[in-house]
C-alpha positions in Angstrom: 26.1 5.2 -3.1 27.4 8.5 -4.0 27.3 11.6 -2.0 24.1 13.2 -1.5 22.1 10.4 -3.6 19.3 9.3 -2.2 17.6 5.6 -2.3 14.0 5.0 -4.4 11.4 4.0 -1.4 11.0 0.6 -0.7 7.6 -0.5 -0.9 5.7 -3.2 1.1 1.8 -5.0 0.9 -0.3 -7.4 3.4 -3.8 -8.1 4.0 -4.8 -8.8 7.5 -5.9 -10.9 8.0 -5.5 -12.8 5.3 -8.7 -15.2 4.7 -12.5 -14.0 5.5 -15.9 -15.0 5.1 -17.8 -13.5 2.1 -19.1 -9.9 3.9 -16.3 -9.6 6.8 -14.1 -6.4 6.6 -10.4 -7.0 6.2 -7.3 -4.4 6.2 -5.1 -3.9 2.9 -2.1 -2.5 4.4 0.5 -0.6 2.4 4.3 0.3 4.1 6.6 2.9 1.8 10.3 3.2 3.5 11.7 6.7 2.1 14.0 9.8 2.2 11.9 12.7 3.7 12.4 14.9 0.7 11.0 12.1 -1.4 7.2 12.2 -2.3 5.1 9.3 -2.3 1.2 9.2 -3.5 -0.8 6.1 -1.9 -3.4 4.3 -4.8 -6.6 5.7 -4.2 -9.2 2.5 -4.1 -13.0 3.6 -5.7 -16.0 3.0 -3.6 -17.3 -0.4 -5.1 -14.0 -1.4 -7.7 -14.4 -4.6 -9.4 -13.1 -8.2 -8.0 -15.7 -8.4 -5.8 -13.6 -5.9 -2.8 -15.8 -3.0 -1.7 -13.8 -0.4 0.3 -15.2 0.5 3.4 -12.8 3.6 4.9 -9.5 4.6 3.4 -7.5 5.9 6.6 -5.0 8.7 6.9 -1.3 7.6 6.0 0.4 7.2 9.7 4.0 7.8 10.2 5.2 4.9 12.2 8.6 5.4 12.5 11.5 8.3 11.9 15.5 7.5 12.0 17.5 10.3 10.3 16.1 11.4 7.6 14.5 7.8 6.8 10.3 7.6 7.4 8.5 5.0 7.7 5.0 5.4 6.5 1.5 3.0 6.8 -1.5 3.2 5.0 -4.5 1.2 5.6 -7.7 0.6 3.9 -10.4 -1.4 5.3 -12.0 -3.5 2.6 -15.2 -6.5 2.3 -14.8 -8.9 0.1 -17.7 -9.9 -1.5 -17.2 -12.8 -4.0 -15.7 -16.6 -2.9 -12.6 -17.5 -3.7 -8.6 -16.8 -3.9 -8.3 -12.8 -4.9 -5.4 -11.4 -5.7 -4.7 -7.6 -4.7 -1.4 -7.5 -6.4 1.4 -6.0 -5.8 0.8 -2.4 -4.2 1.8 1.0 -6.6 2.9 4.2 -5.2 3.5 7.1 -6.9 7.1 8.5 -6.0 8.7 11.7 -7.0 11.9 13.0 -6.1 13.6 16.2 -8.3 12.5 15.9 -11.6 11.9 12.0 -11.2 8.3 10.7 -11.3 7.8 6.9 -11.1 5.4 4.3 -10.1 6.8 2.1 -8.1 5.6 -1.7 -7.1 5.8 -4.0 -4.1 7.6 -7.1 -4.8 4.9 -9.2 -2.9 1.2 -9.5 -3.9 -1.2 -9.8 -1.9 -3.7 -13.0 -1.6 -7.6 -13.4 0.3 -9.1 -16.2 0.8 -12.6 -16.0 0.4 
C-alpha cells in the first residue's frame, strides 16, 4: 500500500438468528470496517418491501469498535418474515465515498432465513 492510501471498507451480513416462524422478528445485521475519513451510507429498507420481510425498526448505526484510525461500525434492522420458505437477503450494499470516489460496495456473504 502506498503512503497515505487508504483501504475500501470491508463489508460484512448476518441474520440472527437465522431460521423463524412465519411472524417472529429477526435482526439483519450489517458490519462496514473503514478509514474514518471514509463515508459509508447503510441501505435504507421500506416499511413493507417485497419477499415477504416487513421491517419493524431500523436502529441507529453503533460504533463498536475504534483502533487508529480504523472504525468499526454495526447496523441492525429488526425485520418479520412473513412468507414460508428459504429467503435470501443477499449480499448487503453500502454506499462508500472517499475523495471524489463514490461506489456501492457488496458483502461477499448473503444472507439466508429459514422460514
Amino acid at each position: 500500500m502506498a503512503f497515505g492510501a487508504v483501504d475500501a471498507p470491508t463489508i460484512t451480513s448476518r441474520i440472527e438468528p437465522d431460521s423463524v416462524m412465519i411472524g417472529d422478528r429477526f435482526t439483519y445485521i450489517i458490519e462496514v470496517e473503514k478509514d474514518m475519513v471514509q463515508e459509508v451510507a447503510f441501505p435504507e429498507f421500506e416499511a413493507d418491501p417485497k419477499g415477504g420481510i416487513e421491517l419493524i425498526e431500523s436502529h441507529p448505526v453503533d460504533t463498536v469498535s475504534r483502533d487508529g484510525r480504523r472504525l468499526h461500525l454495526r447496523k441492525r434492522y429488526t425485520m418479520a418474515a412473513f412468507e414460508e420458505g428459504r429467503i435470501a437477503m443477499g449480499g448487503a450494499n453500502v454506499l462508500y465515498a472517499d475523495k471524489n470516489i463514490i461506489d456501492t460496495l457488496t458483502s461477499d456473504n448473503e444472507s439466508i432465513l429459514h422460514v
